[in-house]
C-alpha positions as CSV (number, residue, x, y, z in Angstrom):
1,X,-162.8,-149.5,-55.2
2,X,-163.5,-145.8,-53.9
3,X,-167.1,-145.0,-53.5
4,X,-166.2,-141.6,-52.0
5,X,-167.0,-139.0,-54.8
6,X,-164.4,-136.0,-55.6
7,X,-165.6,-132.3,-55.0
8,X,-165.7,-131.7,-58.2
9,X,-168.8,-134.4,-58.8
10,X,-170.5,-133.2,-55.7
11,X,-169.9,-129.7,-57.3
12,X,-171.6,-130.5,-60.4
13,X,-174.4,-132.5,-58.3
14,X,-175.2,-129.2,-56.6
15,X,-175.3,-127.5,-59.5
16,X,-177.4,-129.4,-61.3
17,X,-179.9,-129.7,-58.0
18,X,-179.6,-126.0,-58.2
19,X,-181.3,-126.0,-61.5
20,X,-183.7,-128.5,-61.2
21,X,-185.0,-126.8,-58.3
22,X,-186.0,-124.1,-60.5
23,X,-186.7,-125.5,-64.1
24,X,-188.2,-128.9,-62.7
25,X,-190.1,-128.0,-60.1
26,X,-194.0,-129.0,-59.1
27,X,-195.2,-125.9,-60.6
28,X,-193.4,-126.9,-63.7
29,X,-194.2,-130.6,-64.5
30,X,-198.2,-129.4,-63.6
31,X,-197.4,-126.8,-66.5
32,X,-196.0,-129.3,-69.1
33,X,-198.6,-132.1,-68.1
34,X,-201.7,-129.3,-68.4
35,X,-199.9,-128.4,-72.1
36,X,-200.4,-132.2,-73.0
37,X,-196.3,-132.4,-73.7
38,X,-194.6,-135.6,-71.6
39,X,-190.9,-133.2,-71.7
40,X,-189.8,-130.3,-72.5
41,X,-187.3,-129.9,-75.1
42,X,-186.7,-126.4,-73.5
43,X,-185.4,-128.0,-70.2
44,X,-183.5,-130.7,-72.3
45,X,-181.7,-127.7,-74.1
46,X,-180.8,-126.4,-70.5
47,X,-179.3,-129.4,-68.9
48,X,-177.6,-129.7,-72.2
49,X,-175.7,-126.2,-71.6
50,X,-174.6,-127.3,-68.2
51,X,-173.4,-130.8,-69.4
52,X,-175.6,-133.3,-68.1
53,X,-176.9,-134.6,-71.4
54,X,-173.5,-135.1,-73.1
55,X,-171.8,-136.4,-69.8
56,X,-171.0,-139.4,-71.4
57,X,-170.8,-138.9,-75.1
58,X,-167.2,-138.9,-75.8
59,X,-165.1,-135.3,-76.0
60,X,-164.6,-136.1,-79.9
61,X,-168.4,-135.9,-80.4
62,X,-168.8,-132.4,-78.3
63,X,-169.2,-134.5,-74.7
64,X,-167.4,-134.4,-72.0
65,X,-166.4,-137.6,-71.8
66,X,-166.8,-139.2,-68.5
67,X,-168.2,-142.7,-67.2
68,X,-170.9,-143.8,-65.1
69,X,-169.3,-142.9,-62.1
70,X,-169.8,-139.3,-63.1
71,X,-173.5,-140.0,-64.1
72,X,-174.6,-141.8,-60.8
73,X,-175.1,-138.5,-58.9
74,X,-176.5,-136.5,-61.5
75,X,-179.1,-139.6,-61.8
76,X,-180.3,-139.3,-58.5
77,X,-180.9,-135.7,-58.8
78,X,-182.8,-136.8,-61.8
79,X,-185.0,-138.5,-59.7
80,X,-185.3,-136.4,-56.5
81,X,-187.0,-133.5,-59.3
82,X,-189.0,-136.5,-61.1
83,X,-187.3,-135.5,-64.3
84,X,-189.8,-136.5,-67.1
85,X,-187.3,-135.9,-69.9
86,X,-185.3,-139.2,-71.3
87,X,-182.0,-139.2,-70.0
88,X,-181.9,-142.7,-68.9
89,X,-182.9,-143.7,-72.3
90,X,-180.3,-141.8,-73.7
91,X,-177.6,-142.6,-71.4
92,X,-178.0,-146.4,-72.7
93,X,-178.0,-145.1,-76.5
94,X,-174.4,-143.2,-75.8
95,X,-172.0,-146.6,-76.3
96,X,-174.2,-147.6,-79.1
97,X,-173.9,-144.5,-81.1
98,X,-170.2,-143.7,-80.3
99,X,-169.5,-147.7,-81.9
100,X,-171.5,-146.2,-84.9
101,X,-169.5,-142.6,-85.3
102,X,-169.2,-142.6,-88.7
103,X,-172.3,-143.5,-89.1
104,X,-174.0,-141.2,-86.3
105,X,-171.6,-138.8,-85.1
106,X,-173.6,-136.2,-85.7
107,X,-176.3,-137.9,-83.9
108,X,-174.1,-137.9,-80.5
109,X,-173.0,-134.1,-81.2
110,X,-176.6,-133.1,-81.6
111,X,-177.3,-134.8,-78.5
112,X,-174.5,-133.3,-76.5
113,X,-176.1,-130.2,-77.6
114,X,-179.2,-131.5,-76.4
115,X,-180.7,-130.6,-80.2
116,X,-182.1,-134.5,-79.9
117,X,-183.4,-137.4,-77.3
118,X,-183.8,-140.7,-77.3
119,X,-186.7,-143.1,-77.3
120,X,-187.1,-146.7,-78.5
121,X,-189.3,-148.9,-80.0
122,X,-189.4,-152.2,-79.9
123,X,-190.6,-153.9,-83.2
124,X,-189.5,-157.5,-82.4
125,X,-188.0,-159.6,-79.6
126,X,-184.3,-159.5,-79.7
127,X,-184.2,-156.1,-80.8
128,X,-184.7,-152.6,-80.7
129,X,-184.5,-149.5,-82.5
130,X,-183.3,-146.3,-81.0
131,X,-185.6,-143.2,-82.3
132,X,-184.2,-139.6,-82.0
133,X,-186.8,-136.9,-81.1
134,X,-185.9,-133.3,-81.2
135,X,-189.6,-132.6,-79.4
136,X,-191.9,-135.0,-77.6
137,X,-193.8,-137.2,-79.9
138,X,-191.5,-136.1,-83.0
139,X,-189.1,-139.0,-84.5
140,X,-186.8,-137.6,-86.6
141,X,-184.7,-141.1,-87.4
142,X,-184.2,-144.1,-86.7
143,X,-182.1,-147.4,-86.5
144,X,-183.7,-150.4,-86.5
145,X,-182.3,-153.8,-85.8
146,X,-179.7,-153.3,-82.9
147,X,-179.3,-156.3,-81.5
148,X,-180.0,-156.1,-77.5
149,X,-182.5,-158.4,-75.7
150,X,-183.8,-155.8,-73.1
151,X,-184.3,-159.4,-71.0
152,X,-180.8,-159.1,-69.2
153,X,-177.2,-160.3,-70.2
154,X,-177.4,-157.8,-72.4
155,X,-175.1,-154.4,-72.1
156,X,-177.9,-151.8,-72.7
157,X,-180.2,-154.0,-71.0
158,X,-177.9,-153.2,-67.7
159,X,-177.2,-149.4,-68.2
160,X,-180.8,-149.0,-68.0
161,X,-181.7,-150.9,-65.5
162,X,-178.6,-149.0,-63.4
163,X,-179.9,-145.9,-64.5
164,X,-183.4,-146.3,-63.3
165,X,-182.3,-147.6,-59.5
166,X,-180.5,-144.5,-59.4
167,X,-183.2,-142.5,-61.0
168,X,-185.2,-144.6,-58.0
169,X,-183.0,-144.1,-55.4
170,X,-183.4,-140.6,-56.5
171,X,-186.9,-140.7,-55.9
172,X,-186.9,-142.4,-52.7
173,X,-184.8,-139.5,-51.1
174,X,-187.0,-136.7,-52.2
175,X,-190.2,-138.9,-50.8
176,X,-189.1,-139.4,-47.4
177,X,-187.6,-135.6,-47.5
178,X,-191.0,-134.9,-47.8
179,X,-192.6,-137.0,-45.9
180,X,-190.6,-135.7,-42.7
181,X,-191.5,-132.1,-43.4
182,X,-195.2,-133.0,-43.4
183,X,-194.9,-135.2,-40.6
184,X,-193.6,-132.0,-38.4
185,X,-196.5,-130.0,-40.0
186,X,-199.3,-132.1,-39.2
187,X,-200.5,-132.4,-36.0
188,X,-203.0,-135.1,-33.7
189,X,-203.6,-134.8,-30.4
190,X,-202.2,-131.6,-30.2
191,X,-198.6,-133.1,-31.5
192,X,-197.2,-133.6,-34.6
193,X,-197.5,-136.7,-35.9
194,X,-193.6,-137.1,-36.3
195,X,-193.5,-137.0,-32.7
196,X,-195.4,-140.7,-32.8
197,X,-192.9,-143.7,-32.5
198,X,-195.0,-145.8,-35.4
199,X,-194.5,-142.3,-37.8
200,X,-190.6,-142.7,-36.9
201,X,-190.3,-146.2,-37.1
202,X,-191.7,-146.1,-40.7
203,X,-189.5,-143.0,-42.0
204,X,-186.9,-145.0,-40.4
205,X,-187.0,-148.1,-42.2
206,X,-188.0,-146.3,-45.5
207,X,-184.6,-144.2,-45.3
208,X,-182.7,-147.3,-43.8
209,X,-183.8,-149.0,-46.8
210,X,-182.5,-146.4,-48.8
211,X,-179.0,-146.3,-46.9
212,X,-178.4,-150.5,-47.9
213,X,-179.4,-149.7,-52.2
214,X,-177.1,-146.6,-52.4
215,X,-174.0,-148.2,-52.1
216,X,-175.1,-151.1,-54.4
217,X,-176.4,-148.4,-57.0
218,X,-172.5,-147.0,-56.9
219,X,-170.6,-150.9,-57.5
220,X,-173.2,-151.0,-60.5
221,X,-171.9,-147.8,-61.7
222,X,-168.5,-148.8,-60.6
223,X,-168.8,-152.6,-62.6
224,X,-170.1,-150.6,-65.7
225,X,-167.4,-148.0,-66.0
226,X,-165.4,-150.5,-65.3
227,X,-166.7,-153.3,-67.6
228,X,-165.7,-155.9,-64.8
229,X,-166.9,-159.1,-65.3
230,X,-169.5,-159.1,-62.1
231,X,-171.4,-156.2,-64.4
232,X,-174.7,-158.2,-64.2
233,X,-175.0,-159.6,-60.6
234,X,-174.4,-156.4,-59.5
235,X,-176.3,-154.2,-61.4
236,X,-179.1,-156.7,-60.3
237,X,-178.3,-155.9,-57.1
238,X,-178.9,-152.5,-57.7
239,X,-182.1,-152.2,-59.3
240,X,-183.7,-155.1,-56.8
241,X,-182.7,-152.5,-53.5
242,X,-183.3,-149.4,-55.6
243,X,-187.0,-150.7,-56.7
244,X,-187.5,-151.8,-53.2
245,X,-186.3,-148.6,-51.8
246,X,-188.5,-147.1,-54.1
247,X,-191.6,-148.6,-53.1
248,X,-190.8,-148.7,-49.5
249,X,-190.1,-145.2,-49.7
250,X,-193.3,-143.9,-51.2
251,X,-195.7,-146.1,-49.4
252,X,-194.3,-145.0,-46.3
253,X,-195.0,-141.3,-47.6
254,X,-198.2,-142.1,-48.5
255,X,-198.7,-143.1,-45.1
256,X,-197.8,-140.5,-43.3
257,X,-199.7,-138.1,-45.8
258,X,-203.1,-139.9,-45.7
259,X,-205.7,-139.5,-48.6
260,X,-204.6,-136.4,-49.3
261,X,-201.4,-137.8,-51.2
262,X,-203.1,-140.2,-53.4
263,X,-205.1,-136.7,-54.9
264,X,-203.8,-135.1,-58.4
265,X,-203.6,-131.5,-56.3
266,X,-200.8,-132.7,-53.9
267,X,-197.0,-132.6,-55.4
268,X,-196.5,-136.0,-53.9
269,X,-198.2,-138.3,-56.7
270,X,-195.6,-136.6,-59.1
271,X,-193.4,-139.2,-57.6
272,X,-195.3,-141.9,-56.4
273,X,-196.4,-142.9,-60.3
274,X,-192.5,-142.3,-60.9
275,X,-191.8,-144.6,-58.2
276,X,-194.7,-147.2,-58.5
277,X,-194.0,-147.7,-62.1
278,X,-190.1,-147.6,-62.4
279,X,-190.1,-150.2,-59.7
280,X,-191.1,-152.8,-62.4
281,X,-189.1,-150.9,-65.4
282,X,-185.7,-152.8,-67.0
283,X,-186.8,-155.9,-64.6
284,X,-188.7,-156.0,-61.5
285,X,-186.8,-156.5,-58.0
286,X,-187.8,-159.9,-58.1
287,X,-186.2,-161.0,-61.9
288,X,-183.4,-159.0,-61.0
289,X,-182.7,-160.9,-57.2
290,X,-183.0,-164.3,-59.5
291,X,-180.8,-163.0,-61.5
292,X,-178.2,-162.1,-58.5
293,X,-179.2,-166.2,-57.0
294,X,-177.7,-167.7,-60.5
295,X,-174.6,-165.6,-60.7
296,X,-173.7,-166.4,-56.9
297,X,-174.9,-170.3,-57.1
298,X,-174.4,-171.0,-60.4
């Protein structure tokens, strides 16, 4: 396998951080969050005209067609903005709904168009029902009993938990990004504090951390696109170093920042709820590294 990624997908990464930069920035989530919405179907509508929603949703259905391998990147930018709209939930509806086309082929077209999202419910163990929402808080459809565990060995069950630990891994990079600028800002002693071993050592081992779940995020996306037969140990794998990552990441920023991160009025929180609480989403590091012991020992 080649986990070197073509220009064309760093192209369209850029792009898309390009974007988010500007329609997902700080200023923008405080915005949405003071207008009581949790997404904006605005912002949806605009990754949707560059591609990103209907990267996966087959080119018969208005998508464009392309695999997980595609998807990783534009996951991790996902993350480094602290996207608050569902594409990981949708992501894991795509294969689902393109099984169904005549059923729901509209359904993938409007959400290519980024007309729809996804959320689910989940009325009863074993199952789920995917929910369609063409504004936050708005179901317009649903379909109930799809058969899928969300407790692992399950195929939607892995594409989202290997979309959250890139959506963490994400996260994790814009933290310690952070974190390094402040450290150069703030000064002790007369110094900044990034000048202090301990402050290196700890953005060190944060991004070091970091460095060891990448590549492990990318196999997942690889084993999925793939559909090779070690699909579940490693997109355990993933998620375990990507949730570690995670927290590792934002503790160490929260560090370096002092009280002053934990407080509503610094940008930082906007990802260290993200990354607290994705950390134990689609199965916590620790479920996931059982699940990685059993398919190694048997």
């Amino acid at each position: 396998m080649n986990f070197v990624f073509t220009d064309e997908q760093r192209l369209f990464q850029r792009t898309v951080r390009d974007y988010l930069e500007k329609a997902c920035s700080p200023a923008a989530l405080r915005a949405l969050s003071a207008q009581g919405e949790s997404w904006s179907p605005e912002r949806w509508k605009g990754l949707a005209d560059l591609g990103v929603v209907g990267l996966t949703v087959p080119e018969a259905h208005g998508g464009l067609g392309k695999d997980e391998l595609d998807l990783v990147l534009i996951l991790e930018e996902a993350g480094r903005a602290a996207l608050p709209e569902p594409l990981v939930e949708t992501m894991v509806a795509v294969p689902f709904l393109a099984d169904w086309a005549e059923m729901e082929g509209d359904r993938l077209r409007q959400i290519a168009a980024g007309e729809v999202a996804v959320s689910y419910e989940r009325p009863a163990a074993g199952s789920f029902e995917i929910r369609f929402q063409s504004s936050p808080g708005e179901s317009i459809h649903g379909i109930a009993g799809v058969e899928a565990s969300l407790g692992g060995g399950d195929p939607a069950f892995d594409r989202g938990a290997f979309g959250t630990a890139a959506y963490l891994c994400g996260i994790a990079d814009r933290v310690i990004e952070m974190a390094a600028a402040y450290a150069k800002e703030r000064h002790q002693f007369g110094k900044p504090i990034g000048s202090f071993q301990a402050v290196k050592h700890l953005l060190a081992d944060a991004l070091l951390s970091l460095e060891f779940a990448r590549p492990a995020v990318y196999r997942a996306a690889w084993s999925i696109a793939k559909d090779e037969p070690t699909r579940e140990r490693d997109v355990s794998m993933a998620k375990a170093l990507a949730s570690d990552a995670a927290v590792n990441a934002c503790r160490a920023a929260l560090q370096v920042h002092g009280a002053i991160g934990y407080t509503h009025e610094h940008d930082l929180h906007l990802w260290l709820t993200k990354g607290f609480s994705l950390a134990h989403a689609w199965g916590t590091a620790s479920w996931h590294r059982e699940r990685v012991t059993n398919a190694v020992l048997g």
